[in-house]
DSSP file (Angstrom, degrees, kcal/mol; ACC not computed):
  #  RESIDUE AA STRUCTURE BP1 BP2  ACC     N-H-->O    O-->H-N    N-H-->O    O-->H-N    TCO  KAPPA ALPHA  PHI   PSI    X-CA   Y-CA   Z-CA
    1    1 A X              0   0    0      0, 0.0     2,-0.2     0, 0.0     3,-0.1   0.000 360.0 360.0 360.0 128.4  134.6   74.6  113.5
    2    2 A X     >  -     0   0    0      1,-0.2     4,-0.8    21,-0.0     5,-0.3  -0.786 360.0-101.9-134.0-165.0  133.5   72.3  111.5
    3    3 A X  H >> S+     0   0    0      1,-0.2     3,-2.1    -2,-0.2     4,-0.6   0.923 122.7  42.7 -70.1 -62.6  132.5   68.0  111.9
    4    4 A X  H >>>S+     0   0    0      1,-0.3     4,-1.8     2,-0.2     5,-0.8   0.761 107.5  62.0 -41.1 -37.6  135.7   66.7  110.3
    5    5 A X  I 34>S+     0   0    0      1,-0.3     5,-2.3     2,-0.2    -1,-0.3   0.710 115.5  29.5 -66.0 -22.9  137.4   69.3  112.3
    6    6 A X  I <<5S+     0   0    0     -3,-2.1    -1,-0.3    -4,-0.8    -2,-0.2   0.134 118.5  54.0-123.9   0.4  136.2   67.6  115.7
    7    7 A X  I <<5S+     0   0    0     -3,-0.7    -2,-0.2    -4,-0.6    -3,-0.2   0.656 108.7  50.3-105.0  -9.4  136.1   64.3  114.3
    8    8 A X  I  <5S-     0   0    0     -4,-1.8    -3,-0.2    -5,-0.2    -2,-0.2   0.411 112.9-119.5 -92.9 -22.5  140.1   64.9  113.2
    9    9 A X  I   <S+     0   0    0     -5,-0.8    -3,-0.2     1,-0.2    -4,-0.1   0.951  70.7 137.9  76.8  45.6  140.7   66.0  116.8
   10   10 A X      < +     0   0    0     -5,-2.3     2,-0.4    -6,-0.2    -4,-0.2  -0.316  40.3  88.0-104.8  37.4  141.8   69.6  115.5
   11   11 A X        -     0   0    0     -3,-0.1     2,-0.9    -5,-0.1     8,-0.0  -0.901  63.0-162.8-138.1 163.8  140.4   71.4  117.7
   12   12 A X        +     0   0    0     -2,-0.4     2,-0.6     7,-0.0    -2,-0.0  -0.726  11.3 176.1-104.9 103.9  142.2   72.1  120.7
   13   13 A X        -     0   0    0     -2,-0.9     3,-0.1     1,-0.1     6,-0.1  -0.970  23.8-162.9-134.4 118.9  140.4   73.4  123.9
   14   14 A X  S    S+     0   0    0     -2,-0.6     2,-0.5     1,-0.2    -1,-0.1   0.871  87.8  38.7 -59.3 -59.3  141.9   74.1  127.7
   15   15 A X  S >> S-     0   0    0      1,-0.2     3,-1.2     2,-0.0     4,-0.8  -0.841  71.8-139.2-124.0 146.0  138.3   74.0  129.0
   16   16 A X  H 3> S+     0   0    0     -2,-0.5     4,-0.6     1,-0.2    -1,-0.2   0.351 103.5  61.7 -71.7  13.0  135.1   71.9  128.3
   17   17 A X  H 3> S+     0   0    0      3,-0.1     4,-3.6     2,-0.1    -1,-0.2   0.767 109.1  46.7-100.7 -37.4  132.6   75.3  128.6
   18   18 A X  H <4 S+     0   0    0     -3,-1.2    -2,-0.2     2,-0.2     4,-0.1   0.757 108.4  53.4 -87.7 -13.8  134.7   76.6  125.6
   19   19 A X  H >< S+     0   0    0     -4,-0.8     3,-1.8     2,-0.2     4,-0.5   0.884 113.1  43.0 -53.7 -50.6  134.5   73.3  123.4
   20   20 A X  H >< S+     0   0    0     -4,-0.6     3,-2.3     1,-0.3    -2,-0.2   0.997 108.2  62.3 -72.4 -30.0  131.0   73.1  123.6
   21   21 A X  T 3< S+     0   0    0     -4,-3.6    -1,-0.3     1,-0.2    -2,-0.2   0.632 107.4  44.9 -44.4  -9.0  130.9   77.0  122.9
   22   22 A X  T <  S+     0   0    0     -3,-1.8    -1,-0.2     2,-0.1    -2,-0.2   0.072  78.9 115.4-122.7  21.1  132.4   76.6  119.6
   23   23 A X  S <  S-     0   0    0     -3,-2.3     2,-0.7    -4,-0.5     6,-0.0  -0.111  74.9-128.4 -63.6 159.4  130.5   74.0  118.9
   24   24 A X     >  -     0   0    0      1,-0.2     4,-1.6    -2,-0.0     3,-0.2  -0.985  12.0-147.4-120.7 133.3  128.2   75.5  115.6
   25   25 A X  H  > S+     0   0    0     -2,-0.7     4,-0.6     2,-0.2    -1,-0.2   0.912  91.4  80.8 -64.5 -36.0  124.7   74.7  117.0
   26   26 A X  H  4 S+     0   0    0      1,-0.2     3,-0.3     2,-0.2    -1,-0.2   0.959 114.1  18.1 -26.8 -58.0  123.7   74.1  112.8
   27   27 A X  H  4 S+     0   0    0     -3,-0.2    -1,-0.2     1,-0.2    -2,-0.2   0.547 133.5  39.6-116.1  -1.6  125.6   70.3  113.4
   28   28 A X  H  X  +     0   0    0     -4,-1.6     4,-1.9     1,-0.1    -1,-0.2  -0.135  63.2 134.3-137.5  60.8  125.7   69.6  117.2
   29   29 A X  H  X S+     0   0    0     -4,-0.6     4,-2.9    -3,-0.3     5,-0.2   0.919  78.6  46.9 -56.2 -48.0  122.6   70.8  118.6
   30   30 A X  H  > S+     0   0    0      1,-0.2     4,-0.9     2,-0.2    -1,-0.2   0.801 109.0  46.0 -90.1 -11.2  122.3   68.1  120.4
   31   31 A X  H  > S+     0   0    0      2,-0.2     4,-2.6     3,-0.1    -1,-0.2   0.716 110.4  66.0 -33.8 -44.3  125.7   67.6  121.9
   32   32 A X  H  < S+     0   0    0     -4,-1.9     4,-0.4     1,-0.3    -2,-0.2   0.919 106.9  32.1 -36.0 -67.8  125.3   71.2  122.6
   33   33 A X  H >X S+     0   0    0     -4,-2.9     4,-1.9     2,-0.2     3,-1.1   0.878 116.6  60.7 -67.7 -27.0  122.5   71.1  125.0
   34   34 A X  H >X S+     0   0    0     -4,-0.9     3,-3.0     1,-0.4     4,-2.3   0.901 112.4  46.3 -57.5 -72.5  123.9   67.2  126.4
   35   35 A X  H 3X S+     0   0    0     -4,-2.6     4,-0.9     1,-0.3    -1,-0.4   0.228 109.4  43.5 -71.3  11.7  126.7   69.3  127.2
   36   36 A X  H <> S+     0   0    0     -3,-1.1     4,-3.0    -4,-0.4     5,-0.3   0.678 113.6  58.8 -65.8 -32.9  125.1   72.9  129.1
   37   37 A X  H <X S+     0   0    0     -3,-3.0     4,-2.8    -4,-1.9     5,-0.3   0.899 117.5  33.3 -95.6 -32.9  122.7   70.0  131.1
   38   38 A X  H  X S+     0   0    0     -4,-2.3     4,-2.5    -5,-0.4    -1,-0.2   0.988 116.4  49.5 -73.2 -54.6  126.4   68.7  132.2
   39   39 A X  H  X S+     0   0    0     -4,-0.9     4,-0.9     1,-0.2    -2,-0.3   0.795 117.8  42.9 -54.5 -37.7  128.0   71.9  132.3
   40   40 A X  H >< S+     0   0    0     -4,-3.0     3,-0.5     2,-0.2     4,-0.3   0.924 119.5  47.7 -81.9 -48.0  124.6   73.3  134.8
   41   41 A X  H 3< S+     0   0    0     -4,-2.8    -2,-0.2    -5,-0.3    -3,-0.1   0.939 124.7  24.9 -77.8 -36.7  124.7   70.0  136.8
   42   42 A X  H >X S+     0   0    0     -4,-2.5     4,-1.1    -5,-0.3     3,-0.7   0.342  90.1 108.4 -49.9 -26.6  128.2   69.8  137.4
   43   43 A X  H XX S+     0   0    0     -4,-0.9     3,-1.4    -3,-0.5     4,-1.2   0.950  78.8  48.1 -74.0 -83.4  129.5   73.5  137.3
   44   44 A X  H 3> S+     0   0    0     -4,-0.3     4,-1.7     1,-0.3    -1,-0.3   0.739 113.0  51.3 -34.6 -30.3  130.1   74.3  140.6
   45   45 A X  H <> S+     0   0    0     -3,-0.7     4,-3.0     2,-0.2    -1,-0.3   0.918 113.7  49.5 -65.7 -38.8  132.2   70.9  140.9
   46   46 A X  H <X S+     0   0    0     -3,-1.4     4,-0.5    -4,-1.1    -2,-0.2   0.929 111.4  43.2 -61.9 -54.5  133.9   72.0  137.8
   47   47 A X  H >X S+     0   0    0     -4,-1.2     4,-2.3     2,-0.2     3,-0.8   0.878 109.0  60.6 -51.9 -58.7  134.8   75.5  139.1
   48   48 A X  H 3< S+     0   0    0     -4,-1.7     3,-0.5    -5,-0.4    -2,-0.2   0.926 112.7  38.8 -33.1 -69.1  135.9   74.1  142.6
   49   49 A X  H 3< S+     0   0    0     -4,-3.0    -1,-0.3     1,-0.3    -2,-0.2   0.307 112.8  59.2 -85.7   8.4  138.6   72.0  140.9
   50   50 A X  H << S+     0   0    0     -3,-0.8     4,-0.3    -4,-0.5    -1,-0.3   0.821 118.8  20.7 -87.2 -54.4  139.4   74.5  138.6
   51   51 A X  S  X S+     0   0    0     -4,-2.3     4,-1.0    -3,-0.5    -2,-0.2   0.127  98.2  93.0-113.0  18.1  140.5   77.3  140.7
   52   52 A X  H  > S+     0   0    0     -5,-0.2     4,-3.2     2,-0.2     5,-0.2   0.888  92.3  46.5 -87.2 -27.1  141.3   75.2  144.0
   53   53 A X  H  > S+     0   0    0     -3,-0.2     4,-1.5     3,-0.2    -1,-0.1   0.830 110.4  48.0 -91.3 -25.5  145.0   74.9  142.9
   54   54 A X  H  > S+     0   0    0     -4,-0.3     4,-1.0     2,-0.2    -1,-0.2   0.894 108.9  57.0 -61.2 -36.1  145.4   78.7  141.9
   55   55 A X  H >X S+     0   0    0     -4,-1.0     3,-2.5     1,-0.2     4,-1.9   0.998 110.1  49.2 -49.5 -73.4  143.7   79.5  145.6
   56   56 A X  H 3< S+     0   0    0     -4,-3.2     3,-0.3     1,-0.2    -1,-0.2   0.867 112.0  46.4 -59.9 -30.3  146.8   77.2  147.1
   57   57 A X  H 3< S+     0   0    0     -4,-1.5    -1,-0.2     1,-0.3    -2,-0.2   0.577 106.9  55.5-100.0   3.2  149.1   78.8  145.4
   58   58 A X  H << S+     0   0    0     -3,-2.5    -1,-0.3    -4,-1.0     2,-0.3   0.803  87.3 113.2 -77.6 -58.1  147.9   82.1  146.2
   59   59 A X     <  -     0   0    0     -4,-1.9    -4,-0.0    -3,-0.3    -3,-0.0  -0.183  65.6-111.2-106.6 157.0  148.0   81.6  149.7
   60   60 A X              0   0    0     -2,-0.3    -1,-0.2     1,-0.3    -2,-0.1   0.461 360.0 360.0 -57.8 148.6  150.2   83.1  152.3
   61   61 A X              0   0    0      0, 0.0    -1,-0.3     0, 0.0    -2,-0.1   0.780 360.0 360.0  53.6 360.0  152.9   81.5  154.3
């Protein structure tokens, strides 16, 4: 990953934990951390609405 690559909007990420994991800490260190301080404060909201629709569709009758 590199900055043109995320300033061209090539890359392509399903979930924000795995954007900022592929982040290279070398050029976004500090995005990095903005985004764990979101990802820690948030996470459980994030998780909630993440799996609440597999949950309904999981369950019976």
């Amino acid at each position: 990953v590199t900055v043109r690559d995320v300033h061209e909007g090539k890359i392509q990420m399903k979930e924000l934990p795995e954007f900022y994991g592929k982040l290279p800490a070398e050029n976004f260190q500090n995005l990095r951390k903005l985004g764990m301080k979101m990802i820690m404060t948030f996470g459980s909201t994030y998780v909630c609405e993440k799996t609440s629709p597999v949950l309904k569709r999981a369950k019976p009758g």
